[in-house]
DOVEXDREN-230603 format. One record per residue: x negated, y, z negated of N, C-alpha, C in turn. Coordinates in steps of 0.2 Angstrom, whole numbers, plus 2048, in hexadecimal, padded with zeros to 3 digits. Layout:
<rs>
XYZXYZXYZ
...
</rs>
This chain:
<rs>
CC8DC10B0CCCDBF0ABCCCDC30A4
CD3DC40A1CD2DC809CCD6DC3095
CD5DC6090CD7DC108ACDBDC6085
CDFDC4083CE4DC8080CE5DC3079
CE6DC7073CEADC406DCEFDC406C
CF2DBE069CF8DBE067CF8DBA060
CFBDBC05DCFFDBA055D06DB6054
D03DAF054D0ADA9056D0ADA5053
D0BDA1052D0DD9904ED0FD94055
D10D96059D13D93061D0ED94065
D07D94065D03D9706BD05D94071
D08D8C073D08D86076D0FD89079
D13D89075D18D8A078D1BD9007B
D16D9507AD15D9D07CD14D9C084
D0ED99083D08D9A08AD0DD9608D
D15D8F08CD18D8D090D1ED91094
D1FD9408DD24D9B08FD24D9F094
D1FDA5090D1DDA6092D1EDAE093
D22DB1091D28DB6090D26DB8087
D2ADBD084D2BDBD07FD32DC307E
D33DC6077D39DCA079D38DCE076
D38DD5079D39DDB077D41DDE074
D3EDDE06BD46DDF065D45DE5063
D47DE9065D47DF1061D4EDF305E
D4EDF6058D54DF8054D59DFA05A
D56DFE05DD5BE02064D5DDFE06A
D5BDFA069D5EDF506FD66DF106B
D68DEF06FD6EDEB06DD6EDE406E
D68DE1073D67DDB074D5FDDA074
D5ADD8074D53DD8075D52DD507B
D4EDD7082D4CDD9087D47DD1086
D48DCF08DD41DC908ED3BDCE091
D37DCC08FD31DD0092D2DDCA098
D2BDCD09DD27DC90A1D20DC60A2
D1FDC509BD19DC2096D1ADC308F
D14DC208ED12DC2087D0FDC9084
D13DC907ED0FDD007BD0ADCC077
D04DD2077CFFDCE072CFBDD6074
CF4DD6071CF0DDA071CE9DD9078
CE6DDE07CCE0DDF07FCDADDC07B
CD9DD707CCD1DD5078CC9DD707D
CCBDD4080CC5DD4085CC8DD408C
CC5DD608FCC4DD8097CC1DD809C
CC0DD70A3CBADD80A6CB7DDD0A6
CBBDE20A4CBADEB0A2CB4DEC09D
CB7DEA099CB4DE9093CAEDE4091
CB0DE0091CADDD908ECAEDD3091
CAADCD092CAFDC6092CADDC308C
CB3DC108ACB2DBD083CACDB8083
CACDB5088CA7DB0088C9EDB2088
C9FDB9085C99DBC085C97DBF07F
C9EDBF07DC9CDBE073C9ADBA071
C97DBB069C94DB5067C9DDB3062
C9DDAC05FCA1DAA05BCA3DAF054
CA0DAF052CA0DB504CCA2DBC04F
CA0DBE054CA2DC4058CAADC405A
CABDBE05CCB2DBF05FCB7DBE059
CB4DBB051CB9DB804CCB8DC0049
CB5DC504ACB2DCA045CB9DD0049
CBADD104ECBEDD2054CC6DD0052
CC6DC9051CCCDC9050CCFDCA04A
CCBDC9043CCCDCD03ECCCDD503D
CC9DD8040CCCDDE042CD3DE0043
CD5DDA048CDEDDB04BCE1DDC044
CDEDD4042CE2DD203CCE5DD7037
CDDDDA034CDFDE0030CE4DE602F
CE6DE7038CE6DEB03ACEEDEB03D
CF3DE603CCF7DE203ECFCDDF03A
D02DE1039D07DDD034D07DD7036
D08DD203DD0BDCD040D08DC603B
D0CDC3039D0BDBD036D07DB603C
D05DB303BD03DAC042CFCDAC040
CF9DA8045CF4DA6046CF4DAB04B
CEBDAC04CCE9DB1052CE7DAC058
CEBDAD05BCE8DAA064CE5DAF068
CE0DAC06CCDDDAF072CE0DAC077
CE5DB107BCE4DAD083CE2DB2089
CE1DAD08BCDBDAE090CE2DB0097
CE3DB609CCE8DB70A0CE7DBE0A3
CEDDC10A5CEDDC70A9CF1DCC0A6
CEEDD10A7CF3DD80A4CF8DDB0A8
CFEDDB0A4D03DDD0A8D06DE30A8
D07DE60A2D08DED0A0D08DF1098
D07DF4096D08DF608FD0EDF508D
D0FDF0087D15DF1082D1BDF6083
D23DF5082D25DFD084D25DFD07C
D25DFA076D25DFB071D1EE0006E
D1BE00070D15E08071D0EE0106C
D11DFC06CD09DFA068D08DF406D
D01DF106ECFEDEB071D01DED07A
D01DE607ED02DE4083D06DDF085
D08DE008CD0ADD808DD06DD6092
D05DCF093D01DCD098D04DC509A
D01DC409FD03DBD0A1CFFDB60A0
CFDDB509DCF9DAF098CF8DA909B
CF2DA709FCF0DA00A1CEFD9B0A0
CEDD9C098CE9D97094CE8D9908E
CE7D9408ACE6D97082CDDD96081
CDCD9A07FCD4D9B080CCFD97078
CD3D9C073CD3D9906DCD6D9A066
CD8D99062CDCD9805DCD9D97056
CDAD9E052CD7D9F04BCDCD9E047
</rs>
């Protein structure tokens, strides 16, 4: 299982969606994408989140935060990776569950 970030006000209604929309200036219409965009957090590659300590993972996501125009709250979800962004920043991936919510 891998866990991806995303920055929303809607985590609930994301994870029901489930989609999101890729809008670029050069588009004439914005593109459904076939997940959610959000960021790589943990991986079985890498890490599993549940083997971070609490301060670890909140240390982590303020990093994003820093690092990150997007307005919301930060959610973890816990899902599958689908493909890089074609916007050239984060991922999209397929979302299972919402893991947790700062």
């Amino acid at each position: 299982m891998a866990y991806f970030l995303r920055f929303t006000e809607t985590a609930n209604e994301d994870l029901e969606r489930g989609t999101s929309l890729l809008d670029l200036p050069s588009l004439k219409k914005p593109i459904v994408l076939e997940g959610l965009c959000g960021y790589s957090f943990c991986s079985s590659e890498e890490i599993d989140c549940n083997m971070l300590s609490e301060s670890e993972i909140e240390a982590k996501v303020n990093m994003y935060k820093n690092n990150v125009w997007y307005n919301g709250a930060a959610v973890l979800f816990e899902g599958e990776y689908i493909n890089n962004n074609a916007n050239g920043e984060g991922v999209i991936f397929k979302a299972n569950s919402i893991y947790k919510s700062f």
